[in-house]
Every structure is written in C-alpha cells, then in structure tokens.
N, C-alpha and C positions, 0 to 999 in steps of 0.2 A: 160558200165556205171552202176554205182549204182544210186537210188534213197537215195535221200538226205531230204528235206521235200517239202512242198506244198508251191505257195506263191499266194495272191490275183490275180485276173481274168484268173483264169485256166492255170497256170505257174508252170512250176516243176521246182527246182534245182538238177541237177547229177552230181556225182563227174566222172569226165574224172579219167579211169582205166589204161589203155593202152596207149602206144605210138600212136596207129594205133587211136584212139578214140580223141588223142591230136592233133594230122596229119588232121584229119577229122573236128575238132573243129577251126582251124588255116585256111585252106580251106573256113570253110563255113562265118568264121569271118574274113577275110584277116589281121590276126595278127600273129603274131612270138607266139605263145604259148607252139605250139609244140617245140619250141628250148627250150623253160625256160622249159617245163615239163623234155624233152630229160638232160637236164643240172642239175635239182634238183632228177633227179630219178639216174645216174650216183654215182654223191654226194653220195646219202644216202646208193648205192650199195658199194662204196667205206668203208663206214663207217661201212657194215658188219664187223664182227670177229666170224669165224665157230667158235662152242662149240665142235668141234674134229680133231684130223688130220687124218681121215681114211679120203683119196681122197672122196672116193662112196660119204659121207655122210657129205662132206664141205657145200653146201650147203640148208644142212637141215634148216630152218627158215630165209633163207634168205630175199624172198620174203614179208615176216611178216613183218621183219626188214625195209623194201623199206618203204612198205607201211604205217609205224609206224612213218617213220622218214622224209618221205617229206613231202613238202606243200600240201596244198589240192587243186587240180583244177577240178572246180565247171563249169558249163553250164548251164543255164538256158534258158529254152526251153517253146513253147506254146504248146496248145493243140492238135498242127500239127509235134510236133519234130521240130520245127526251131530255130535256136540258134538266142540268142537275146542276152548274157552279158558272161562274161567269166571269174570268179575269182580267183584266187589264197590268201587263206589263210593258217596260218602255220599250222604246224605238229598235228593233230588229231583234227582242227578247236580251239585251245585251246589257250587262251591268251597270250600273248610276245608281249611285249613293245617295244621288237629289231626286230619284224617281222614288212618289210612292206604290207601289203595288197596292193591286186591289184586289181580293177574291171573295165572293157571297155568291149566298144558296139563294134559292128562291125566298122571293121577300127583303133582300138583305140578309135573311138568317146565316147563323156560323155555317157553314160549310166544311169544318174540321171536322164532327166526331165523325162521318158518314166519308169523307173523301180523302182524308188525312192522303193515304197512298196514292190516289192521283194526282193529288194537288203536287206531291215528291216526285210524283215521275214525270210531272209538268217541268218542275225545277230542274231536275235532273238535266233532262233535254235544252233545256238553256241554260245550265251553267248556272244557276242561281238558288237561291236558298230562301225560300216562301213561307219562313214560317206565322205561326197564327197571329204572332205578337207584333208585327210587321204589318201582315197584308190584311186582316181583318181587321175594318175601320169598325166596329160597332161592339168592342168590348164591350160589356158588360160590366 
C-alpha cells in the first residue's frame, strides 16, 4: 500500500498496489473490489505498446504504464489498520466527468454517515468533489 493523505480522527487513506492488497481489501470489506481492481489493472495492461521489439526488453515501462492508466483504489483505514471505506477513483486521482467514483463501507454499505469528513479530505487532496450523490452507487 502507499500512503495517500491524512483524514480527521486518526484515518489514513492508501492507495491498494497489488492484487494481493486488493484480495485482502475485498476479504476484509466483503465486497468484489478485488475483481474491479483485477478487471481495470488487466485493461490498462492491455493498453501497453513496448517502445521496442527486442523480446528482453518488451516490457520495459510497463508497469509505469499500469499504474498511470488505471483507476485509483483507495483504503481507508484507522489507527489500528482496519479498513473502513474503499474507493476507486480515476487514473492519477484526476478529473473526468465520464469517470464514475466509487466509495462503500463494508458490505457495500453507505460509508457517508460515519466517514463523511474523510471521504472530503480524500477529495480535498485531489481536487475533486465526492459527494454521496455521485460516488455511492447503492442509494436507497
């Protein structure tokens, strides 16, 4: 995991790296995250083009490329490492009007009444504006 910023009452947010950190994230949320990570990391593998055709060194910046061109998924965690919200926003946390955000609590559940102010300091730190009407796909 990277750290990502700080949010009010001793809350980090980390961007999920790994598959295996997306698997663990999915586990501890019982949400399908790990498929959407496994599904947009795929994507944006696909969307590499080597800058050679010497085999050895096909995928010289590949990895760059992954990381450059999918979504971001986010964990937000307490002072204990326990996951609490789980976001996906797009490629480098950077505006798109055609991106949908995504944030849920454990289960899918809203994540608003209890996070409200992380989830702003989430946005805050990139520029974006997250709110519930937007990123929480399971209105009620």
């Amino acid at each position: 995991m990277e750290y990502i910023c700080d949010a009010p009452g001793d809350r980090t947010w980390f961007r999920l790296v790994t598959e295996g950190e997306a698997a663990a994230e999915s586990e501890a949320m019982r949400h399908a995250v790990e498929k959407h990570f496994r599904r947009e990391r795929e994507r944006a593998a696909e969307s590499f083009h080597p800058v050679t055709t010497v085999f050895i060194e096909q995928d010289i910046g590949k990895e760059a490329h992954i990381r450059r061109s999918m979504p971001l998924f986010l964990t937000l965690r307490d002072e204990n490492g326990q996951a609490l919200v789980t976001a996906m926003l797009p490629p480098g946390g950077k505006r798109d009007p055609d991106f949908g955000c995504i944030i849920v609590g454990p289960g899918n559940s809203d994540p608003y009444p209890d996070h409200a102010d992380a989830i702003k300091a989430l946005g805050a730190h990139f520029g974006l504006t997250l709110d519930r009407a937007r990123c929480y796909p399971y209105r009620r």
